[in-house]
C-alpha positions in Angstrom: -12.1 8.2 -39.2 -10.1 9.4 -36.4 -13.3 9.9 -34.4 -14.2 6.3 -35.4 -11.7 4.7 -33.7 -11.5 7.3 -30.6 -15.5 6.4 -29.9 -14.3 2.4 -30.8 -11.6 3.2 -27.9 -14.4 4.3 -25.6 -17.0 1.8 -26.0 -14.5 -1.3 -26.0 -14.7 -3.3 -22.9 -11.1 -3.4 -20.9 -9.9 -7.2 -19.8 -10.5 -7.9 -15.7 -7.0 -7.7 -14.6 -6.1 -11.1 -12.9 -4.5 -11.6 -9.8 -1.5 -13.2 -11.6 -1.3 -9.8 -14.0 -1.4 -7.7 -10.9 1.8 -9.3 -9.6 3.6 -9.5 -12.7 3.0 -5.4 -12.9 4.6 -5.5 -9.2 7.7 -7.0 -10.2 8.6 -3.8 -12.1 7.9 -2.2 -9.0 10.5 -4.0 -7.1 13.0 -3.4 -9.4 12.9 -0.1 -9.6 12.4 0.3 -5.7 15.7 -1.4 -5.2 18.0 0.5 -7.7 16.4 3.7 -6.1 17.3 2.5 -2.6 20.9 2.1 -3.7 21.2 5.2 -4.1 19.1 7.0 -1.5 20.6 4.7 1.5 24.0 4.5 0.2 25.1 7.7 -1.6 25.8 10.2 1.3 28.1 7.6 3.4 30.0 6.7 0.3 30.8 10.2 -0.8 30.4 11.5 2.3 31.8 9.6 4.9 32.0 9.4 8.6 35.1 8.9 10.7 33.9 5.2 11.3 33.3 4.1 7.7 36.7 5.9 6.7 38.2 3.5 9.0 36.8 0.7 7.6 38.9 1.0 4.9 36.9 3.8 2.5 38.2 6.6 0.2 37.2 10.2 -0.6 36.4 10.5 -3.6 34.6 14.5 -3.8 35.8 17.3 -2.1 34.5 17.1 1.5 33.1 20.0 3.8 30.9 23.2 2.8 33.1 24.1 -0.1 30.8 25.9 -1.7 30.2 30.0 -0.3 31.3 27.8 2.6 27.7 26.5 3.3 26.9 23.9 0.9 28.6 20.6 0.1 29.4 19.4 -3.3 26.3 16.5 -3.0 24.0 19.0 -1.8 24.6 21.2 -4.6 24.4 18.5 -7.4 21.3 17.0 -5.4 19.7 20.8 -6.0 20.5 21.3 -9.2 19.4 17.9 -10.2 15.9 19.5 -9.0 16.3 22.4 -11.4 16.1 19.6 -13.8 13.3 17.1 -12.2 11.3 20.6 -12.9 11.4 20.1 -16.5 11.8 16.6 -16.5 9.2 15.1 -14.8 6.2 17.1 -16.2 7.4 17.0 -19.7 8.1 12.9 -19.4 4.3 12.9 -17.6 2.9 15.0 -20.9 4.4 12.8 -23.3 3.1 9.3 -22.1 -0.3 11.3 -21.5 -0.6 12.0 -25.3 1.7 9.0 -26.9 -0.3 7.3 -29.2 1.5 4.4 -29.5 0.5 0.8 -30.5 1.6 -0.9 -27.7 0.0 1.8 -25.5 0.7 4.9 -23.2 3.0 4.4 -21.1 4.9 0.8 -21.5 7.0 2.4 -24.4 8.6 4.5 -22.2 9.2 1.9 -19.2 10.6 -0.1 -22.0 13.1 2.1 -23.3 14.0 3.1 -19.6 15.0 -0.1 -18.0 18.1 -0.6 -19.1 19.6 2.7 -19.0 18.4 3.0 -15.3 20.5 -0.2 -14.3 23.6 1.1 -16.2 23.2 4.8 -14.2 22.7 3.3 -11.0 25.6 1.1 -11.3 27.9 4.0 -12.8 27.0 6.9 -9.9 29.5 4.7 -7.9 31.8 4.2 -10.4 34.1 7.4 -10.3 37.0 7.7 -13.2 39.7 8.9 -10.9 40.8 7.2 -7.8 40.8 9.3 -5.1 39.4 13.0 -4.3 38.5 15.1 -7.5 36.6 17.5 -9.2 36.3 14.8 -12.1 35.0 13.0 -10.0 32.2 15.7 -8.9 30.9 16.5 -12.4 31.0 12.7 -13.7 28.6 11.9 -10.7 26.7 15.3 -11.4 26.1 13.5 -14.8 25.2 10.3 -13.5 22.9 11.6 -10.9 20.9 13.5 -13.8 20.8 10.6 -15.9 19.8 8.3 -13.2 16.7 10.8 -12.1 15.6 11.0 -15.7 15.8 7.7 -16.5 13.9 7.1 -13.2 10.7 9.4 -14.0 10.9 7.9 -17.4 10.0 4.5 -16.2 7.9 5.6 -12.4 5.5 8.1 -13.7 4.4 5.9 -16.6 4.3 2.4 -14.5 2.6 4.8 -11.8 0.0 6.2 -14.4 -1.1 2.7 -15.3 -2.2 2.1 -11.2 -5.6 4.2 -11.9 -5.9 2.9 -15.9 -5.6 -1.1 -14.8 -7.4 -0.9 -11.7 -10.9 0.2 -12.7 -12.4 -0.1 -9.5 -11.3 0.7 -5.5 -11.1 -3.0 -5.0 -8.8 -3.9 -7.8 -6.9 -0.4 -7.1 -6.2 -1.3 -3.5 -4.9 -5.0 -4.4 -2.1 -2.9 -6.9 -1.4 -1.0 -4.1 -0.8 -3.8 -2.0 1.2 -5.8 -4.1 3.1 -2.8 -5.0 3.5 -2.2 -1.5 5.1 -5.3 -0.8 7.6 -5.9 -3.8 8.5 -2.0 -2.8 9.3 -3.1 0.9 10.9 -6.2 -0.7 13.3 -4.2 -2.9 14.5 -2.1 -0.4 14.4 -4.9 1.8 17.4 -6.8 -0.8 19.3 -3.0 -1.4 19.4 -3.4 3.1 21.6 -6.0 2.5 24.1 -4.9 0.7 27.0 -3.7 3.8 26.2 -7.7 4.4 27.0 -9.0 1.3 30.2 -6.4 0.4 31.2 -7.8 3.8 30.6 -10.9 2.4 32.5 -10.1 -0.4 36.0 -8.8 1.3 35.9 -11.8 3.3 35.7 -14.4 0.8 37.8 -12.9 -1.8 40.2 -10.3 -0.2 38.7 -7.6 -2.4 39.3 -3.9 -0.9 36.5 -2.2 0.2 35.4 0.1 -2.7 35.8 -2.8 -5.3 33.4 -5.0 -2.7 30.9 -2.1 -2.8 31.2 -1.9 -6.5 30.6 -5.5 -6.8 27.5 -5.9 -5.2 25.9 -2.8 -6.5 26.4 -4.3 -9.9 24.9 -7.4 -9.2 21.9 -6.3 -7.4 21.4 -3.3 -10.1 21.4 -6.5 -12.9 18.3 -8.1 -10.8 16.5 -4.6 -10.7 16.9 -4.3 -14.3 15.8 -7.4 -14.9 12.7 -6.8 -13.1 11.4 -3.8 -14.8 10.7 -5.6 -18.2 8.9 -7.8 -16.3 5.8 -5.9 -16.6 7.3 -4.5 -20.0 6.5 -8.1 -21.3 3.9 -9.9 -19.7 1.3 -7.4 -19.2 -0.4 -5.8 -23.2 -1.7 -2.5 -22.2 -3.8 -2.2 -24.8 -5.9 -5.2 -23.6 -6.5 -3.6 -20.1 -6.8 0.2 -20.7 -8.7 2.2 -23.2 -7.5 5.4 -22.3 -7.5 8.2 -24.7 -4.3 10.1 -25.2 -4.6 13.6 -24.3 -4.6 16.5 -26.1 -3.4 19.2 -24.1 0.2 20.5 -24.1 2.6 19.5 -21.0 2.0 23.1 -19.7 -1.8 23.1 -20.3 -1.8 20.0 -18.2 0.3 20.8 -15.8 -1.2 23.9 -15.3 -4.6 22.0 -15.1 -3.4 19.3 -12.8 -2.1 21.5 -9.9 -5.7 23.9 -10.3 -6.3 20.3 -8.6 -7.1 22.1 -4.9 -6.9 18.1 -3.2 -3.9 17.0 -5.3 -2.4 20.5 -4.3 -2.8 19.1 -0.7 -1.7 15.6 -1.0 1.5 16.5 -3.0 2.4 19.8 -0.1 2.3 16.7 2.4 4.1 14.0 0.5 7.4 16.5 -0.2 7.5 16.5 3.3 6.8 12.5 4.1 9.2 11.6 1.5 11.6 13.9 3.4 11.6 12.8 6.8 11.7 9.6 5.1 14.7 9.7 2.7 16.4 11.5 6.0 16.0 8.7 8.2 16.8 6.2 5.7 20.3 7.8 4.3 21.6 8.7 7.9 20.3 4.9 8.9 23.7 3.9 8.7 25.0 7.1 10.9 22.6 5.6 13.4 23.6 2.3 13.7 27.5 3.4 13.0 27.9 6.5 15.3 25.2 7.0 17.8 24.5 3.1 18.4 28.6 2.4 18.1 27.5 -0.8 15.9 29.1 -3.1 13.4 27.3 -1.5 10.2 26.4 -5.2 9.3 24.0 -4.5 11.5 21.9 -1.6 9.5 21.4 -5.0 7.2 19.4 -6.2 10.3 17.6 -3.9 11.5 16.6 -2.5 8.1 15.4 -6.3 6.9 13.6 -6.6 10.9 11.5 -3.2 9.7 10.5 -4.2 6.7 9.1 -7.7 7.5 7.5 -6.6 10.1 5.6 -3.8 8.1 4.3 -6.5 6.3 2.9 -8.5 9.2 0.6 -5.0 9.0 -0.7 -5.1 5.7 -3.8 -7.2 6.4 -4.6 -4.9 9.0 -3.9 -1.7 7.0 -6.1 -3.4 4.5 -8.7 -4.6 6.7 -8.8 -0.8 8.5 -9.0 0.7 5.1 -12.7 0.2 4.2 -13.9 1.4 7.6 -11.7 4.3 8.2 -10.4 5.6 5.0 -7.1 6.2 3.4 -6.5 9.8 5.4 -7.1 8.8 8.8 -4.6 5.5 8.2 -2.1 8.0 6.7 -2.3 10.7 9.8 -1.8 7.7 12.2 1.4 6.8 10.3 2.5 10.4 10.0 2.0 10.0 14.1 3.7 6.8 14.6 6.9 8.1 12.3 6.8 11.5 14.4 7.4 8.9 17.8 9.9 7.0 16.2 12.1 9.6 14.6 12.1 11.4 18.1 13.1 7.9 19.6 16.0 8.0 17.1 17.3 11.3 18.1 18.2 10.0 21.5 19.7 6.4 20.7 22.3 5.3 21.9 21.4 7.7 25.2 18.8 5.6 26.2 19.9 3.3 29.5 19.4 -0.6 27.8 22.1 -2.0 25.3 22.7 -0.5 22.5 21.4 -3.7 19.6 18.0 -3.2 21.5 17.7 0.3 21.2 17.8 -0.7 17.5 15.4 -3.1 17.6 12.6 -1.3 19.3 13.6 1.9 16.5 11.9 -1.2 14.2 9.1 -1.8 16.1 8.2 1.7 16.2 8.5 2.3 12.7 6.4 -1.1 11.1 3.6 0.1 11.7 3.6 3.1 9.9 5.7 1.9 7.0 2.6 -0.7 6.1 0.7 2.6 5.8 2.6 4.6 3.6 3.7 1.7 1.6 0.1 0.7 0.7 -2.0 4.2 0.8 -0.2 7.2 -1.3 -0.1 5.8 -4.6 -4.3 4.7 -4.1 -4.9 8.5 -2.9 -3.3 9.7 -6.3 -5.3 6.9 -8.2 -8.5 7.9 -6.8 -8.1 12.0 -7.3 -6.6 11.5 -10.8 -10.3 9.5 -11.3 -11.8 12.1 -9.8 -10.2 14.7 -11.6 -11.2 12.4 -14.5 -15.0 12.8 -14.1 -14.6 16.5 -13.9 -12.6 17.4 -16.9 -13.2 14.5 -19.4 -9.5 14.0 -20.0 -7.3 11.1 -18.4 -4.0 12.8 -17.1 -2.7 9.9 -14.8 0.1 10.4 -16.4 0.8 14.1 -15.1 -0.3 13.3 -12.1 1.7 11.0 -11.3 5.0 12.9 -12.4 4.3 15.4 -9.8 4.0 13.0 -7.5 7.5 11.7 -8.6 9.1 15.3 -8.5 7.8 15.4 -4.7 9.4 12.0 -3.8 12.7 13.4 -5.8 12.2 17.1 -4.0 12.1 15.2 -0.6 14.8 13.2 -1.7 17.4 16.4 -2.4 15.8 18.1 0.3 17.1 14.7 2.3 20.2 14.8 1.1 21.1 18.4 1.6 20.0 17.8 5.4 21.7 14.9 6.0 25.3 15.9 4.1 24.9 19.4 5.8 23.9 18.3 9.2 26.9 15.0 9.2 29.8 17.6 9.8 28.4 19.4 12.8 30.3 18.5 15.4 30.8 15.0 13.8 33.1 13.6 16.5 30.0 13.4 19.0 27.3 12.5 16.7 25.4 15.6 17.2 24.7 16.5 13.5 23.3 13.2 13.1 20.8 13.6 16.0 19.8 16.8 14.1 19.1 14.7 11.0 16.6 12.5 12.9 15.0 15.7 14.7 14.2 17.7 11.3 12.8 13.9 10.1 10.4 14.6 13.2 9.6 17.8 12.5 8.5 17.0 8.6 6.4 14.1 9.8 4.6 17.0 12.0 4.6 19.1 9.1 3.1 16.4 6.8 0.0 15.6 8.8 -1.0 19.3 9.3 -0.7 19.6 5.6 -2.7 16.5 4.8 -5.2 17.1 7.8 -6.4 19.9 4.9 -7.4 17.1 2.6 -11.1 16.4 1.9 -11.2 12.8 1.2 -15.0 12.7 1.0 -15.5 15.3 -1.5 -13.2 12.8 -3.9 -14.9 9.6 -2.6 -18.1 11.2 -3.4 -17.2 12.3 -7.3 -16.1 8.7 -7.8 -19.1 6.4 -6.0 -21.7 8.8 -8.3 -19.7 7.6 -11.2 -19.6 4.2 -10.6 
């Protein structure tokens, strides 16, 4: 009987996803893009803060300085252990929604029961219990982080699985990327406003600064969470994927999916993308603060100028895509970051005011942020395919939590850098021009790495399929 209905799973005929469908499975997408971005462009300035945001009116709230072997700052030790845990975490969550055999499907079980405990942990990792600097304070965020990063792979690396599963062909897998794309720029776009609004905020109701912050985290955490069940309740998996739940072990298939030579590749290079990244994000405020001598209102602006204009790219990106490929696109990006990240290193020394050395930081970056926001997640969908036709088993699912451990490993890696490098010689800005230097040097790093990929070899394993 069992066989019965796993050959009935086979031969059934999937729904075409619409074009309406694919953007209500982008929503979730910006939801979860903007709670992350709360906490990868905020979390270092609030619990690590420079001179100039302490004199807006901040308050320590974790011991400060290398207080641990007298290297290591409290965040960059929770961020590293938190990795410890991503280890076990992400493949384990990825094995599970693999083989889940539940009616409603693979993998919109676990965004479901995800959503709202994401919202609650982003909100609370800004919430400390004791008011002022503590130890308590330390281990509830330790907590908090942890939860946050688990509830996180439990809702990315199913909602990223079901990228290869609903888009069934490269033309309907490049129009998920793209939508993803945007309501990804989009959400971080909306977490780039937040110094505006808690500015906002103190103004029109005298609230102190922390309170402000609080505020508007809450608020904007409530609209994430609302848009992850988007997805959760418009789209029936089941109607759209036949898929059939593996059967190995989450070690088997881990084991299986890095034997993957090309995925081995792609993920070496996207630790260090999403590391330059996260740097230049989370020290983004540094910037603006310290080297450019800037209201931080002004992050708001630049950070909103970078991300519209990425998306005045995308037609191009997609246009470009057909002709060129995904790897050439992405090595160009890697190219166009590596320039810009060395601009950034020297603002504020450059001999033209300081608001337009900002600007032109944006112009430099667009370009390359269209890339990366569009082409990644359609390189995993296609070798995950591949790897499909070879081994007769449908691991998306693992997959795609190793891809979410590298944007988390980048991430730590990120914040380690950028909590390290703040307190050298902090009163000239030097350790922030560090920050932007080592987000250089990964970008370098990333397109050697990725030059190794053989994009033809998976092209080829999928176009005999089809």
């Amino acid at each position: 009987m069992e066989s019965a209905v796993k050959t009935a799973q086979h031969v059934r005929k999937p729904k075409p996803l619409t074009r309406g469908k694919v953007w209500t499975f982008a929503i979730g997408q910006f939801g979860w893009s903007l709670l992350a971005a709360l906490i990868s462009s905020y979390m270092a300035d609030y619990y690590v803060p420079s001179e100039e945001t302490m004199a807006l009116g901040h308050k320590i709230f974790i011991p400060q300085g290398a207080v641990i072997f007298g290297t290591i700052t409290i965040l960059a030790c929770i961020t590293g252990l938190g990795r410890v845990f991503d280890a076990i975490t992400d493949p384990l969550i990825g094995s599970l929604s693999d083989r889940c055999r539940s009616k409603a499907g693979r993998r919109i079980p676990f965004m479901r029961a995800a959503a709202i405990p994401f919202g609650i942990t982003t909100v609370l990792t800004f919430w400390s219990p004791y008011d002022g600097e503590s130890w308590g304070n330390a281990a509830f965020l330790f907590v908090m982080l942890m939860l946050f990063y688990l509830f996180l792979t439990m809702y990315c690396t199913p909602y990223n699985a079901l990228i290869p599963e609903l888009g069934t062909d490269q033309k309907t897998r490049m129009a998920i990327s793209t939508s993803i794309s945007f309501t990804y720029i989009a959400g971080m776009a909306i977490a780039y406003t937040a110094p505006a609004l808690w500015g906002a905020c103190q103004s029109a109701f005298s609230m102190d600064r922390i309170n402000a912050i609080r505020l508007v985290f809450t608020i904007l955490s409530i609209i994430g969470t609302a848009c992850l069940f988007v997805p959760v309740f418009t789209i029936r998996e089941k109607d759209y994927v036949t898929s059939v739940p593996s059967q190995s072990t989450a070690i088997k298939s881990l084991a299986a999916t890095f034997r993957n030579k090309e995925f081995r590749i792609f993920v070496g290079s996207d630790i260090v993308y999403f590391l330059g990244i996260t740097v230049f994000q989370t020290a983004m405020l540094f910037y603006v603060k310290s080297l450019l001598k800037l209201d931080e209102g002004m992050s708001t602006i630049y950070f909103v100028a970078m991300t519209a204009l990425s998306v005045l790219f995308y037609p191009l990106v997609m246009k470009l895509t057909p002709k060129t490929g995904k790897k050439k696109l992405i090595l160009i990006a890697f190219t166009i970051f590596t320039v810009a990240f060395g601009y950034t290193a020297c603002l504020g020394l450059w001999p033209i005011p300081a608001a337009v050395q900002g600007y032109i930081l944006c112009f430099l970056a667009a370009p390359a942020m269209a890339i990366f926001g569009i082409l990644p997640q359609a390189v995993v969908a296609d070798i995950a395919q591949a790897d499909e036709i070879d081994t007769h088993e449908n691991r998306s699912g693992m997959f795609y939590a190793a891809r979410t451990f590298a944007m988390k490993m980048g991430q730590a890696l990120a914040m380690i850098v950028v909590t390290s490098l703040a307190v050298v010689r902090q009163e000239t800005g030097f350790g922030y021009r560090l920050t932007a230097i080592v987000a250089c040097a990964s970008c370098v790093l990333g397109g050697l790495l990725l030059s190794r990929y053989n994009e033809k070899r998976i092209y080829a394993k999928i176009l005999k399929e089809d």
